[in-house]
N, CA, C and O atoms as CSV, one atom per row, in Angstrom:
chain,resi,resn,atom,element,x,y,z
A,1,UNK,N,N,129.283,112.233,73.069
A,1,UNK,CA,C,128.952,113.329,73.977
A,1,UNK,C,C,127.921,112.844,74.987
A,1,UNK,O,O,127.006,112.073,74.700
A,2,UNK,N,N,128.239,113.573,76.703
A,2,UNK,CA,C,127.331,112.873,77.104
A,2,UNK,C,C,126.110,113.532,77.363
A,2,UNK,O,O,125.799,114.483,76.646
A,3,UNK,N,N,125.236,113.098,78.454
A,3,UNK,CA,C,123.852,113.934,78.339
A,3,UNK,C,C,124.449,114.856,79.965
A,3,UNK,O,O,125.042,114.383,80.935
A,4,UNK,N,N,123.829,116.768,79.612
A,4,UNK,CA,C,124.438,117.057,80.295
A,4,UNK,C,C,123.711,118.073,81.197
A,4,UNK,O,O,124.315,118.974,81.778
A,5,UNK,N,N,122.157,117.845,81.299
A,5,UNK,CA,C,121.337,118.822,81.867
A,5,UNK,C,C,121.085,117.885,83.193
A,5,UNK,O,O,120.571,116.768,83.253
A,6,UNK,N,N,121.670,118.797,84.335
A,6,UNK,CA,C,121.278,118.330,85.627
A,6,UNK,C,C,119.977,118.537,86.401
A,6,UNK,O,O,119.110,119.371,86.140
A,7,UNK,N,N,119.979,117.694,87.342
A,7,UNK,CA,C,118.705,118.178,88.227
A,7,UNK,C,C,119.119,119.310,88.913
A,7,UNK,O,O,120.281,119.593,89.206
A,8,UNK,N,N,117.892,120.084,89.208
A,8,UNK,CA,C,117.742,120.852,89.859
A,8,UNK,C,C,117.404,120.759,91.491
A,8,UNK,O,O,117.942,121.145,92.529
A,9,UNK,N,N,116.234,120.043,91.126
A,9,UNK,CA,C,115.573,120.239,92.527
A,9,UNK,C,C,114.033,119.064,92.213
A,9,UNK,O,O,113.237,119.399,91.336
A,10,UNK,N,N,113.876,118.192,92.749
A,10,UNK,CA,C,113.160,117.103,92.762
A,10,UNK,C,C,111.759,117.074,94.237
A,10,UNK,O,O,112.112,117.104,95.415
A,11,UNK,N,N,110.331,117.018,93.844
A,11,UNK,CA,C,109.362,116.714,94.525
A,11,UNK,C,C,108.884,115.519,94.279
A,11,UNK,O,O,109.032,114.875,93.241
A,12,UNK,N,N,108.063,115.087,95.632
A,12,UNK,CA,C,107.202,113.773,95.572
A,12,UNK,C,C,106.167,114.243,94.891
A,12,UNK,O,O,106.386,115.453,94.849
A,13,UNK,N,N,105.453,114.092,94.490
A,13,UNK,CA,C,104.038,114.200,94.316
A,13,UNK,C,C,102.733,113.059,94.447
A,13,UNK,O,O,103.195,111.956,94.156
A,14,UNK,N,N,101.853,112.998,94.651
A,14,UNK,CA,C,100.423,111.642,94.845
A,14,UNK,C,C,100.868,111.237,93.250
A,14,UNK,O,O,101.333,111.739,92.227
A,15,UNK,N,N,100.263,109.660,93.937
A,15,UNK,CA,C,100.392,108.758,92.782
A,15,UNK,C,C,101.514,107.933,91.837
A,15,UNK,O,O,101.471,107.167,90.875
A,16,UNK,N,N,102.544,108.546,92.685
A,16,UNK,CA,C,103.986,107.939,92.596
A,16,UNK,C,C,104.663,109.068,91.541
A,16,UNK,O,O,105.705,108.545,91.145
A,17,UNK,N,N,104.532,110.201,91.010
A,17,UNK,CA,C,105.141,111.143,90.223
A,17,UNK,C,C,106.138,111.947,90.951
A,17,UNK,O,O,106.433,112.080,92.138
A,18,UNK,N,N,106.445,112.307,90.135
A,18,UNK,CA,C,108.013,113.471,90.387
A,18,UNK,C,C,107.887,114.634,90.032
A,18,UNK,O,O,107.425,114.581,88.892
A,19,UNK,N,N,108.069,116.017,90.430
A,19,UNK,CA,C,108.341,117.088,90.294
A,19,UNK,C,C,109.293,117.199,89.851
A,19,UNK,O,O,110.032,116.950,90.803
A,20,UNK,N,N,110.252,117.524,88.573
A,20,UNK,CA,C,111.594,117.383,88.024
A,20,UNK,C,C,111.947,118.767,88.043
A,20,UNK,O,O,111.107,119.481,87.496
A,21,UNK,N,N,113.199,119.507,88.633
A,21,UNK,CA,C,113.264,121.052,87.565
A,21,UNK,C,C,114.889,120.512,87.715
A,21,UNK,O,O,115.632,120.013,88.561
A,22,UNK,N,N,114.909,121.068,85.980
A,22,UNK,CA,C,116.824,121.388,85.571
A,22,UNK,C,C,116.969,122.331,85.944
A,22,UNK,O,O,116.318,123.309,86.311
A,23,UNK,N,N,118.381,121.861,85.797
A,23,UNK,CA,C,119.599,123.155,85.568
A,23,UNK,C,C,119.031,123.984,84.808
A,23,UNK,O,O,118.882,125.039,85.423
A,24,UNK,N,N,118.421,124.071,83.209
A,24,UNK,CA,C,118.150,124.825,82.635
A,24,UNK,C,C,116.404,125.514,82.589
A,24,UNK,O,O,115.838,126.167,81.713
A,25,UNK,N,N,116.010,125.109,83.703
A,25,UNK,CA,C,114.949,125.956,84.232
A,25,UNK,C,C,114.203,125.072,83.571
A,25,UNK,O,O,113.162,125.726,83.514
A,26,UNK,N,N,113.967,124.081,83.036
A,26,UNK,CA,C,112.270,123.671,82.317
A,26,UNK,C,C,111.875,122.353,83.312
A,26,UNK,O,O,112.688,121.461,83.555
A,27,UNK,N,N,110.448,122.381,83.863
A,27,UNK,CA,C,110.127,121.038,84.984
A,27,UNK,C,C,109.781,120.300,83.904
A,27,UNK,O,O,109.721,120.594,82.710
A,28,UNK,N,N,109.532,119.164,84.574
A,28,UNK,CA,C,108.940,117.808,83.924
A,28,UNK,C,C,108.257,116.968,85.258
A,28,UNK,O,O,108.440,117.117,86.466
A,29,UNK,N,N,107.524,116.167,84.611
A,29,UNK,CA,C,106.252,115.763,85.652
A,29,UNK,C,C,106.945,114.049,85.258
A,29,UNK,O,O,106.766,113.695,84.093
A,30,UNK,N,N,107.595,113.183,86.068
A,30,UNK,CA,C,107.763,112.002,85.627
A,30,UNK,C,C,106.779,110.755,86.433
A,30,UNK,O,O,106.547,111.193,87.560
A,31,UNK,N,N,106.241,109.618,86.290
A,31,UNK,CA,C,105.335,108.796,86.150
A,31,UNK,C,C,106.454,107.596,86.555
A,31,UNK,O,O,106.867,106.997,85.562
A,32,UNK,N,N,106.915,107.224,87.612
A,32,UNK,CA,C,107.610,106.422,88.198
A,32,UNK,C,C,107.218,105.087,87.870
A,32,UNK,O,O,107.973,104.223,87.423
A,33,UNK,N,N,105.533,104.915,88.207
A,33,UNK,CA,C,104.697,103.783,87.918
A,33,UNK,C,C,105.336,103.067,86.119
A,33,UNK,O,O,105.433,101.957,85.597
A,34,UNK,N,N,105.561,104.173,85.824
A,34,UNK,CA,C,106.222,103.401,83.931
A,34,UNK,C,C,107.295,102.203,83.922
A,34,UNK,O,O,107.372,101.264,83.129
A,35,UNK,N,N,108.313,102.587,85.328
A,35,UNK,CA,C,109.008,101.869,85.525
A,35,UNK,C,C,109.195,100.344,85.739
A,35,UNK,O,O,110.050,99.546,85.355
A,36,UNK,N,N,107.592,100.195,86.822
A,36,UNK,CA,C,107.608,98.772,87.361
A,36,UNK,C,C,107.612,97.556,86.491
A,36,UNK,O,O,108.334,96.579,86.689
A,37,UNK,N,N,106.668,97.698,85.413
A,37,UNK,CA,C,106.549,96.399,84.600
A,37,UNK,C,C,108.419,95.642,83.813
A,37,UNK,O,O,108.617,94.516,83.355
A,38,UNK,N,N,109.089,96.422,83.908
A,38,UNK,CA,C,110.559,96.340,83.328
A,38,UNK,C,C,111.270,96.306,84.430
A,38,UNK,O,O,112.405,95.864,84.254
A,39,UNK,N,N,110.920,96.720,85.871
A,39,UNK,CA,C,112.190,96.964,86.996
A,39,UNK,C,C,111.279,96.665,88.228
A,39,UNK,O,O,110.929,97.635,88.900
A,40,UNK,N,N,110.862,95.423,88.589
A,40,UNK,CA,C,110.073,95.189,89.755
A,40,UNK,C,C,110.726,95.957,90.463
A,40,UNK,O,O,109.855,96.653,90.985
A,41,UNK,N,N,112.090,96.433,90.982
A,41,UNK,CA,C,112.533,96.883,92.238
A,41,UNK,C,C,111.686,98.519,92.775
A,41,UNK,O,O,111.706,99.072,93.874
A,42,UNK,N,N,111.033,98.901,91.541
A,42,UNK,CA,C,110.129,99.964,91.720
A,42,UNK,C,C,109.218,100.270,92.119
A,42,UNK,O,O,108.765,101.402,92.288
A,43,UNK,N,N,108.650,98.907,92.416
A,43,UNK,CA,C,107.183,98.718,93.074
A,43,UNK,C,C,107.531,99.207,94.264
A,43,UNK,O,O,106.744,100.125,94.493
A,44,UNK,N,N,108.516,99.055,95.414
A,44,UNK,CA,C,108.903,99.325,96.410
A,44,UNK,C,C,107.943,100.537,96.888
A,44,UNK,O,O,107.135,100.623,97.813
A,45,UNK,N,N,108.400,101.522,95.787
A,45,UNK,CA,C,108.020,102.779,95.767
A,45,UNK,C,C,106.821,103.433,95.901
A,45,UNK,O,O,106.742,104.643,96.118
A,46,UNK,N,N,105.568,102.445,95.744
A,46,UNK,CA,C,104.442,102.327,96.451
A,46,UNK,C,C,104.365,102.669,97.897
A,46,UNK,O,O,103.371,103.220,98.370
A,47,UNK,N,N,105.437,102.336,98.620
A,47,UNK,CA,C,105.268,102.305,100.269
A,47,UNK,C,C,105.603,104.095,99.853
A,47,UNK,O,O,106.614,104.415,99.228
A,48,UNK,N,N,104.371,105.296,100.417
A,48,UNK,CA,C,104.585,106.305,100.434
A,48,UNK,C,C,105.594,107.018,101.619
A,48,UNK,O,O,105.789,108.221,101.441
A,49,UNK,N,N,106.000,106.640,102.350
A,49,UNK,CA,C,106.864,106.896,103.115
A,49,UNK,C,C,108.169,106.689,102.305
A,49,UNK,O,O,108.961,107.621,102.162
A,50,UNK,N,N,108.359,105.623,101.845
A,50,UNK,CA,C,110.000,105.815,101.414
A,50,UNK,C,C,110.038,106.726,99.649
A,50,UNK,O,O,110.979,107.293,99.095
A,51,UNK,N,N,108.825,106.556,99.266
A,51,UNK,CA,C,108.286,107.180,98.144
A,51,UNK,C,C,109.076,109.018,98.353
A,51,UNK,O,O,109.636,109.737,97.526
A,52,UNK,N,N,108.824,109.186,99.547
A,52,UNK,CA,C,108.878,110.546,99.691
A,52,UNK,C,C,110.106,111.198,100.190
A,52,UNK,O,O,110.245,112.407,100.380
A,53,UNK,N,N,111.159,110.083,100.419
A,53,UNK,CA,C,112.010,110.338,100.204
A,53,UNK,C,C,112.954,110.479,99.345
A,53,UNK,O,O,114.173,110.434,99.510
A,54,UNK,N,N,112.340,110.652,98.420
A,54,UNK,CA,C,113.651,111.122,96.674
A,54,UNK,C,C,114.335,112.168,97.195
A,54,UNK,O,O,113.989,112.898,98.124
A,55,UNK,N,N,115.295,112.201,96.567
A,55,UNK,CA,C,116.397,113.243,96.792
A,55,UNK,C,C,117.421,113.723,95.499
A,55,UNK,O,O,117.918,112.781,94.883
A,56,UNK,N,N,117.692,114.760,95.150
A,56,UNK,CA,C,118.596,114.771,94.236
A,56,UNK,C,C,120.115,114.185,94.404
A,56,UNK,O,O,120.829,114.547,95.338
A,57,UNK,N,N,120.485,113.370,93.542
A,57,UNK,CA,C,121.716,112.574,94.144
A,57,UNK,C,C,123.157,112.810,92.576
A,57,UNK,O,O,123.055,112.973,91.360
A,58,UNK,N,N,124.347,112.696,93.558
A,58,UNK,CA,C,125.506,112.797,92.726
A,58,UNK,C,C,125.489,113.406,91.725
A,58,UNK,O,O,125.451,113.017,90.557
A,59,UNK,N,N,125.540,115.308,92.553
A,59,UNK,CA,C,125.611,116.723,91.721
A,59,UNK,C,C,124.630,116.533,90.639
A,59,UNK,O,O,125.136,116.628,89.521
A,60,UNK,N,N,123.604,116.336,90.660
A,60,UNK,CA,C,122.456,116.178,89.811
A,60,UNK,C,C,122.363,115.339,88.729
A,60,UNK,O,O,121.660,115.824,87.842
A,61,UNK,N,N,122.950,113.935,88.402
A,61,UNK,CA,C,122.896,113.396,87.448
A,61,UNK,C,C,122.147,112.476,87.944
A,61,UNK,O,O,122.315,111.503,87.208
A,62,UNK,N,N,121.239,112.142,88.962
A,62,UNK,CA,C,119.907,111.352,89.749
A,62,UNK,C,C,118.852,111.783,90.338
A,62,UNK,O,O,118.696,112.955,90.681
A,63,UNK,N,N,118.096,110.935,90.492
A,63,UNK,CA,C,117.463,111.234,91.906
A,63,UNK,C,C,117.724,109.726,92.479
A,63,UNK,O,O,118.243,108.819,91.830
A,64,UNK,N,N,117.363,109.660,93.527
A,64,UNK,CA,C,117.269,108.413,94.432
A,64,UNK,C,C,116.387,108.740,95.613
A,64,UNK,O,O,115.841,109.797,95.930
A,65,UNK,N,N,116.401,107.190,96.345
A,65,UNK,CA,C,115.884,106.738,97.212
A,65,UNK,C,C,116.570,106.027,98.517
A,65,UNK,O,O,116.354,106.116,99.726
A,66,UNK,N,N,117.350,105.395,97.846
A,66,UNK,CA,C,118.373,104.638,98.837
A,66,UNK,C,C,119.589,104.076,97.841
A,66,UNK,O,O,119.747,104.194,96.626
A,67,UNK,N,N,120.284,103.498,98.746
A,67,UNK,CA,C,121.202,102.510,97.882
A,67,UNK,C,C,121.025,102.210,96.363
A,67,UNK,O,O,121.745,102.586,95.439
A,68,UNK,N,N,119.671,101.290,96.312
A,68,UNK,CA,C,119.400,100.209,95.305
A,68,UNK,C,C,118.785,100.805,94.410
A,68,UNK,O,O,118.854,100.426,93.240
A,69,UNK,N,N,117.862,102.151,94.899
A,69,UNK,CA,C,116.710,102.882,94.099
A,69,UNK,C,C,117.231,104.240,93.351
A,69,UNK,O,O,117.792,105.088,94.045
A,70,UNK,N,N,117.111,104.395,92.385
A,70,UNK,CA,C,117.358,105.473,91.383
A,70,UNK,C,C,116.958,105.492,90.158
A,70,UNK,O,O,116.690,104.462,89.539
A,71,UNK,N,N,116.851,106.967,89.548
A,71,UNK,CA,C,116.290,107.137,88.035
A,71,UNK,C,C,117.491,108.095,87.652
A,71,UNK,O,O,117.786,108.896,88.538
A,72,UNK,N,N,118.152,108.147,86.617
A,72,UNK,CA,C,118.787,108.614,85.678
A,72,UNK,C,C,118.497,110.096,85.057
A,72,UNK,O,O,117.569,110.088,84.248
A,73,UNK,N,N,119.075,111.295,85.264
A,73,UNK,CA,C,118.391,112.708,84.763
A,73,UNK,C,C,118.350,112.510,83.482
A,73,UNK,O,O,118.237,113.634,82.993
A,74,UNK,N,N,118.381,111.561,82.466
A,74,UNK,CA,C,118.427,111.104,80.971
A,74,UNK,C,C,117.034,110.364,81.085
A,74,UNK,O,O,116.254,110.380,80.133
A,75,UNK,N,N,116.795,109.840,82.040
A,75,UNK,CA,C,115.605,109.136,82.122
A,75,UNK,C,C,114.096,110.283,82.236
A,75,UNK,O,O,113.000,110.407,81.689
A,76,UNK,N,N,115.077,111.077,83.528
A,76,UNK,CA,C,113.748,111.623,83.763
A,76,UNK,C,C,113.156,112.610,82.801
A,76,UNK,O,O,111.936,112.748,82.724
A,77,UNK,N,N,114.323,113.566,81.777
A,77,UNK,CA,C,114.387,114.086,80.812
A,77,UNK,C,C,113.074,113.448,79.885
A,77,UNK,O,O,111.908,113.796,79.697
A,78,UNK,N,N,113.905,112.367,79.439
A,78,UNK,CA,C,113.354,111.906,77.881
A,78,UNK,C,C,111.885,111.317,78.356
A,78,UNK,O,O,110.918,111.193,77.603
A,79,UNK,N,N,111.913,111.024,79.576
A,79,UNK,CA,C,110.027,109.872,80.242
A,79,UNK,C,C,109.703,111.126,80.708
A,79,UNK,O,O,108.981,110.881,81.675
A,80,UNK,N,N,109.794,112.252,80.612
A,80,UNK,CA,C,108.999,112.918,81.571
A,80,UNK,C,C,108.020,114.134,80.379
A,80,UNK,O,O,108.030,114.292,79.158
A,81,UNK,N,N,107.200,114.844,81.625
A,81,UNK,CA,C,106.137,115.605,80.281
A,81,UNK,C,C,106.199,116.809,80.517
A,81,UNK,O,O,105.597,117.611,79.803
């Protein structure tokens, strides 16, 4: 079975965090910075300009940034608080 709670609706926030809300109404605060030591391509995400462009992507099973940049709604779920 797969994982099946979508995004809702996604904010930037200071300090490289995420505003998360599902489909099923509960937010989560995710910590992007967790990412870098395992996925250099995250550091990117420092530059606050492209930082602030997250977006909810492909009917809510992401968010992204561009092309190369994305987090997983399984990710942001289970890493987030």
């Amino acid at each position: 079975m797969g994982f099946s709670i979508r995004i809702k609706k996604v904010l930037p926030l200071d300090d490289m965090v995420l505003s998360v809300e599902f489909e099923n109404g509960i937010s989560k605060l995710y910590d992007v910075k967790q990412l870098i030591p395992g996925f250099p391509i995250y550091e990117r995400l420092r530059n606050r300009a492209l930082f602030n462009l997250v977006h909810v992507d492909c009917s809510g099973c992401a968010v992204a940034w561009n092309e190369d940049i994305d987090i997983s709604e399984l990710e942001l779920w289970e890493g987030g608080i």
